[in-house]
C-alpha positions in Angstrom: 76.9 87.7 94.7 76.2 90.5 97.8 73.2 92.6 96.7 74.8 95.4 98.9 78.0 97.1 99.0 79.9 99.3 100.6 82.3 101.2 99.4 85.0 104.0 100.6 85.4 106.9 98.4 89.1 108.3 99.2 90.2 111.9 98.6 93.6 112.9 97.1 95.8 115.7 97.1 98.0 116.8 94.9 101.9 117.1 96.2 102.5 119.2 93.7 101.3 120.7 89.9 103.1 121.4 86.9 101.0 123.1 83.9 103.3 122.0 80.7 100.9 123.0 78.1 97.8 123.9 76.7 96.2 121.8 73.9 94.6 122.6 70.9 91.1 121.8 72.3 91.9 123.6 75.5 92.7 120.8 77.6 95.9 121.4 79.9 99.0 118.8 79.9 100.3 118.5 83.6 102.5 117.1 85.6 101.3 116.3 89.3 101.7 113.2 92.2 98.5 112.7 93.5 98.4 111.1 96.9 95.6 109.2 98.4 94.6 109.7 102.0 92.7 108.1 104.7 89.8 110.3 104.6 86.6 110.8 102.7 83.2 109.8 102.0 81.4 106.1 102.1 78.8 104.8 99.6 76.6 102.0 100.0 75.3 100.8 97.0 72.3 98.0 96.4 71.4 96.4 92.9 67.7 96.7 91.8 66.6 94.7 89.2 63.8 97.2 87.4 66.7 99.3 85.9 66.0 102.7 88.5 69.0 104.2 89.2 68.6 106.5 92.3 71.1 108.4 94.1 70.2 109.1 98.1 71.7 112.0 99.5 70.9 115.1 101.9 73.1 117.6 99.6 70.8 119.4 97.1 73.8 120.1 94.7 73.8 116.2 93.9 69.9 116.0 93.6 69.9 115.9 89.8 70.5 113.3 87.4 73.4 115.1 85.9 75.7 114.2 89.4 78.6 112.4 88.3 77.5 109.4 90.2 74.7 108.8 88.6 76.4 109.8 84.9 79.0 107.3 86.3 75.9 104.1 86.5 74.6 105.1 83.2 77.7 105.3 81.2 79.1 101.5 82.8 75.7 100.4 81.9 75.7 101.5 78.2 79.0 100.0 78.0 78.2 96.3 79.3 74.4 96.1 77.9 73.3 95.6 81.6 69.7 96.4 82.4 70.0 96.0 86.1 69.7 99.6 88.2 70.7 100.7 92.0 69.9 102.3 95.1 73.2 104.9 95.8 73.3 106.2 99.3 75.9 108.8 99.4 78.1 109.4 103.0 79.6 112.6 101.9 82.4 113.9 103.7 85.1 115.4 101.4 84.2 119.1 101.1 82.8 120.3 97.5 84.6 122.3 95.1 87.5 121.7 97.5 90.6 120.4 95.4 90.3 116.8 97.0 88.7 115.1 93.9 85.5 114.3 95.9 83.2 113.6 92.7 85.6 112.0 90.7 86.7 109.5 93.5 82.5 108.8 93.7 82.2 108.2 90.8 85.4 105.6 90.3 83.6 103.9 93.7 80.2 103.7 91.6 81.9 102.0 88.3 84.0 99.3 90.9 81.0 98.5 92.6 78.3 98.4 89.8 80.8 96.6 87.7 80.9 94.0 90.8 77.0 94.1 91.8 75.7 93.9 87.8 78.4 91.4 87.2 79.6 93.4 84.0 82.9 92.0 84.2 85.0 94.9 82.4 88.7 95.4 83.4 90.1 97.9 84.7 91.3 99.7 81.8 88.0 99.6 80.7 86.4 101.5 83.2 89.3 104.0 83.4 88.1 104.7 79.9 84.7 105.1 81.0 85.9 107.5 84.0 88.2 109.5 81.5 85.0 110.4 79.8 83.7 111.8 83.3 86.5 113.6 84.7 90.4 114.0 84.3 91.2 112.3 87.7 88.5 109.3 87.9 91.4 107.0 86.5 93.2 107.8 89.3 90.4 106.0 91.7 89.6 103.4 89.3 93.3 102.3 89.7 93.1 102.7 93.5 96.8 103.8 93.8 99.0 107.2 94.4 100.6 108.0 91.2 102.8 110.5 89.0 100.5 111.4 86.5 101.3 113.1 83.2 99.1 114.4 79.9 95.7 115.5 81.6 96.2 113.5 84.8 95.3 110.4 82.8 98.6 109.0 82.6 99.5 107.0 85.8 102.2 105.2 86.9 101.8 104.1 90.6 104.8 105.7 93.1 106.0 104.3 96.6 105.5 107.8 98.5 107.0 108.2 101.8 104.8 107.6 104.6 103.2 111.0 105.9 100.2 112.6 107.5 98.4 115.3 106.7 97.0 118.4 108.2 94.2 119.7 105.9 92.4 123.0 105.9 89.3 123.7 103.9 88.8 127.5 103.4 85.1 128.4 103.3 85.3 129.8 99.5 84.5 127.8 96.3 87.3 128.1 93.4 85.8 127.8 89.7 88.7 125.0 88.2 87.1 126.5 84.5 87.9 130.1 85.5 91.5 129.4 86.8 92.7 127.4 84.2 90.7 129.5 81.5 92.5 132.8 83.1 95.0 134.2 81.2 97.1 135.0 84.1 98.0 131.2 84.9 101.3 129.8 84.0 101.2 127.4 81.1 104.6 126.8 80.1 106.8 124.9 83.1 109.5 122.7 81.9 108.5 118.7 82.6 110.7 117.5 85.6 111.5 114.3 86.7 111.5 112.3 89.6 114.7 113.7 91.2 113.3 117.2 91.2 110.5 116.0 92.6 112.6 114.8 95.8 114.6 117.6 96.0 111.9 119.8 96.7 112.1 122.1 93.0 108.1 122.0 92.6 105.3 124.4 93.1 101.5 124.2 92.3 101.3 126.5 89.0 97.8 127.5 90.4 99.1 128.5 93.7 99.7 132.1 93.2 96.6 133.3 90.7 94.3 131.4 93.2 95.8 133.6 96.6 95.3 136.7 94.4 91.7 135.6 93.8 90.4 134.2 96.9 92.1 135.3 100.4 90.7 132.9 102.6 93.3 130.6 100.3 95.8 133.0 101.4 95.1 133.6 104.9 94.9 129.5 105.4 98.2 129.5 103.7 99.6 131.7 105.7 98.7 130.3 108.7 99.8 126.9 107.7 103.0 127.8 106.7 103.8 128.8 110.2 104.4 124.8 111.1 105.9 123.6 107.5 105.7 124.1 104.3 102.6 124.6 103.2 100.7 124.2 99.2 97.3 124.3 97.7 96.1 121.2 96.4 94.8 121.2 92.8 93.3 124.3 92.0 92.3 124.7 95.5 90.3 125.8 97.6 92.2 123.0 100.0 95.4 123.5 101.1 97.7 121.1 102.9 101.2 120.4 105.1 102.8 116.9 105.7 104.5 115.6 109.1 106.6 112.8 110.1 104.1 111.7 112.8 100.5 111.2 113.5 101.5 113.5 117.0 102.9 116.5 114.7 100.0 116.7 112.5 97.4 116.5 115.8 99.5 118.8 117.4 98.6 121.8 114.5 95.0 121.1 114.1 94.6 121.4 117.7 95.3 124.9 117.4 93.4 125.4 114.2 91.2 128.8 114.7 87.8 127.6 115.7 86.2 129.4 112.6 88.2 127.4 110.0 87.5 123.8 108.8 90.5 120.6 108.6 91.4 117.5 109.2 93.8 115.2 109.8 94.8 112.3 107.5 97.1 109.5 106.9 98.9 109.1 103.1 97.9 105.9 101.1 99.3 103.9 99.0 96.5 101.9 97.8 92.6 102.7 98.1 90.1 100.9 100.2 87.9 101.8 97.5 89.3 98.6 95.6 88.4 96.4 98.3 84.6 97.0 99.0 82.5 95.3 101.5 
């Protein structure tokens, strides 16, 4: 068994999002298509056999012991009885507080590749019951696939998605996901669809319009966006994003991205490289 690992830590978007509810304990049901891309951060992870668990990183933010990658090692550890700890070396990439379900994909890396290096041997439902515990959307990286997702996002079922690449702009502003979806402002009550509407076009991002109001760097990158095709926020932003055909179209609009905003360009995925580590 490889001692080290390395493992991709894919960002998603979301094409689009549907709030359908509002539970009793405050938790949202949702409809949404979450879409991996070709873009995000790398960990390299090594077993240690003294039971530390240490995450390396420059970002201060993660320098704690309450960052969902190290919550991630403790909680697969509880679960299998292993003793075994790890040396985490975090490539970061994906922007923070950005709508691209950075620390949930790191965390879904973390359980595939500790579960791999401790030789825990849970499946995969397993660990997306672990992840549930950690976030809404670490499922969603566990099972390594773009999916329609229902109830809080924990209800996958893998979708073919037409191929696509993105142009992604990350607006210098953080978005609180507790203060929108704890505003009473935000829409709660869209009708479920299904996959037809989706392909003709009838969705939105129920967040959309709160979070423009709130935060106009959202707006202005929007705007500005919109200019070349249609253009959405991706979960409850600050990200937003616009699909093209070809790798040429979506070059062709960053290249003339103001030189005081942040994007990238990315490719659509069907299936993670997360779930085949190195």
């Amino acid at each position: 068994m490889t001692a080290t690992l390395h493992i991709a830590s894919p960002a998603k978007l979301n094409l689009f999002l549907h709030i359908t509810g509002r539970r009793p304990e405050g938790y949202h049901e949702l409809q949404t298509i979450f879409q991996l891309i070709d873009f995000g951060d790398t960990l390299e992870i090594t077993a240690r056999d003294d039971g530390e668990l240490r995450l390396h990183t420059t970002l201060p933010e993660l320098a704690n012991d309450d960052n969902l990658i190290l919550r991630a090692a403790r909680a697969l550890r509880e679960a299998s009885g292993s003793t075994r700890g790890a040396d985490i070396v975090l490539h970061k990439r994906i922007p923070m507080g950005a709508g691209l379900g950075g620390g949930s994909s790191n965390a879904a890396s973390t359980l595939l590749a500790l579960n791999r290096l401790w030789q825990t041997t849970l499946d995969v439902a397993q660990l997306c019951a672990l992840g549930l515990r950690l976030g809404a959307d670490v499922p969603l990286f566990v099972r390594g696939e773009s999916a329609w997702a229902e109830g809080i996002g924990e209800r996958l079922t893998p979708i073919t998605l037409p191929p696509k690449f993105f142009v992604v702009l990350c607006p210098d502003c953080h978005v609180s996901t507790r203060d929108i979806f704890s505003s009473e402002q935000l829409t709660r009550h869209t009708s479920a669809i299904k996959m037809a509407a989706f392909l003709a076009g009838q969705t939105r991002n129920d967040c959309e319009n709160l979070v423009r109001s709130l935060y106009p760097p959202v707006d202005e990158a929007l705007v500005w966006l919109g200019r070349f095709g249609p253009a959405r926020m991706t979960g409850t932003g600050a990200s937003v994003f616009a699909g093209f055909d070809s790798e040429e179209q979506a070059s062709a609009v960053l290249a003339q991205l103001p030189r005081h905003w942040k994007g990238f360009a990315a490719r659509g995925l069907q299936r993670s490289p997360a779930l085949n580590p190195t």
